[in-house]
C-alpha positions in Angstrom: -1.6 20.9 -21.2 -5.3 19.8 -20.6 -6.0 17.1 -18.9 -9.2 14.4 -19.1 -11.9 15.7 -17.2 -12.4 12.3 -16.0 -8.8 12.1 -14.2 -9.5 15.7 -12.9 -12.2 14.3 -11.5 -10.3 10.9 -9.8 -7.6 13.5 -8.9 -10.1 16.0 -7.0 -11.7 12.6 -5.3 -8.7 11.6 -4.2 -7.8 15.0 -3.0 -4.9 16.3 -5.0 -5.3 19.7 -6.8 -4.0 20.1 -10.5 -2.1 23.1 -9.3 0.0 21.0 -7.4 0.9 18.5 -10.1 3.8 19.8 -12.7 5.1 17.7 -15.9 8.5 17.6 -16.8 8.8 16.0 -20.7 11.6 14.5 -21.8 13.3 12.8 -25.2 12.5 9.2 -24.3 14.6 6.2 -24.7 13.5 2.5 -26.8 11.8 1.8 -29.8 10.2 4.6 -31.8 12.6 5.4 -34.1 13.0 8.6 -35.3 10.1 9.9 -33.5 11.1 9.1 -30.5 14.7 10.3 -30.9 13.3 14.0 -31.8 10.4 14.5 -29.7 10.0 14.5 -26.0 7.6 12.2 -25.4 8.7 10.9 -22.2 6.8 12.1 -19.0 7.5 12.8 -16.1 4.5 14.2 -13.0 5.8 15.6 -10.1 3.5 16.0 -7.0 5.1 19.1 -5.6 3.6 18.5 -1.7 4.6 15.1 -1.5 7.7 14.9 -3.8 6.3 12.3 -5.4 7.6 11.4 -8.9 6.1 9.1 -11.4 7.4 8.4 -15.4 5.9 7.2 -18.1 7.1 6.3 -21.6 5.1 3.5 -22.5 4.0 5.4 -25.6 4.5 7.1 -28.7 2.2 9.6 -27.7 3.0 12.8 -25.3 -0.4 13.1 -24.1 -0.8 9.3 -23.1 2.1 9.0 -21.8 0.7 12.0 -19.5 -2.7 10.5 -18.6 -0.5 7.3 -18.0 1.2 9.3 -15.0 -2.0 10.4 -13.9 -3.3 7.0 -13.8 -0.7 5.4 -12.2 0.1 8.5 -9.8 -3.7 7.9 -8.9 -3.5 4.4 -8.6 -0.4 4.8 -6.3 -1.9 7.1 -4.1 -4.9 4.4 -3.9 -3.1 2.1 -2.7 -0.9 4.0 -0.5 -4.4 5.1 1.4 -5.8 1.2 1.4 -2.3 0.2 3.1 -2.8 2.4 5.3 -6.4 2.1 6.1 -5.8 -1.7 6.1 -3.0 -1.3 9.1 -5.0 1.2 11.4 -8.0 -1.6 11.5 -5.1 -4.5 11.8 -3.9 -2.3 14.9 -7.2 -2.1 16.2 -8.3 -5.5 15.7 -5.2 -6.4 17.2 -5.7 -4.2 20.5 -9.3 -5.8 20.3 -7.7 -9.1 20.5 -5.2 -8.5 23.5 -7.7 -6.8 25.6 -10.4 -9.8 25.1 -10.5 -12.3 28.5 -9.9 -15.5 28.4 -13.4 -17.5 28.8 -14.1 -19.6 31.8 -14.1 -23.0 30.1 -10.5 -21.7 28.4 -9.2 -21.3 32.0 -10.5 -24.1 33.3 -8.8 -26.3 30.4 -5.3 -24.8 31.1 -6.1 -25.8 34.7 -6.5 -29.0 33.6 -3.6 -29.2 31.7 -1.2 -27.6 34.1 -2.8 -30.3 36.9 -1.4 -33.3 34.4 1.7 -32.0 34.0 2.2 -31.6 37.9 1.1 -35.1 38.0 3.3 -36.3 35.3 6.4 -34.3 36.9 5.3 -36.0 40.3 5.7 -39.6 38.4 9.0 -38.7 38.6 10.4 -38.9 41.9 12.2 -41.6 43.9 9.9 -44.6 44.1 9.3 -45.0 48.3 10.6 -48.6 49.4 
């Protein structure tokens, strides 16, 4: 069960060791024909510290459907990370935003604005004989 040295590269940059990954292969379903009714070329990866599972039997092939888990096992955890990443700068950006002041000429328009609206409410009243 070798795996591309370029995946076992992305999977060491992304921080997951090959000793944690195992492969579970399986007859798989669909078109094939015979091939696919006798082989197991259905794959599936599981990431044993995470319990994450991912399937692939997009192919004929055992061994691309397995770099097919790989890659899309990669991918996921990608994506997973740039959520992430993306939310803890949102959350700071938002604290950013809450703790900014309100600037002087911002102040002095909703003074302004709250003065008109007394006025308007005053408008309002009984009209003095």
């Amino acid at each position: 069960m070798a795996i591309d040295e370029k995946l076992t590269a992305r999977l060491k940059a992304v921080g997951i060791r090959v000793e944690d990954i195992r492969f579970t292969f399986t007859r798989a379903s669909g078109p094939g024909g015979q091939h696919v009714n006798k082989v197991s070329t259905s794959v599936e990866l599981l990431h044993i510290p995470t319990g994450t599972r991912v399937v692939a039997s997009d192919s004929r092939s055992q061994s691309q459907n397995r770099q097919l888990t790989i890659e899309r096992f990669i991918a996921d955890l990608e994506r997973q990370r740039a959520e992430r990443r993306q939310a803890r700068l949102a959350a700071a950006s938002k604290a950013r935003r809450q703790k900014a002041k309100r600037s002087r000429a911002t102040k002095a328009k909703m003074v302004e604005g709250k003065r008109r609206r007394g006025e308007t409410k005053k408008m309002r009243g009984r009209v003095a004989p």
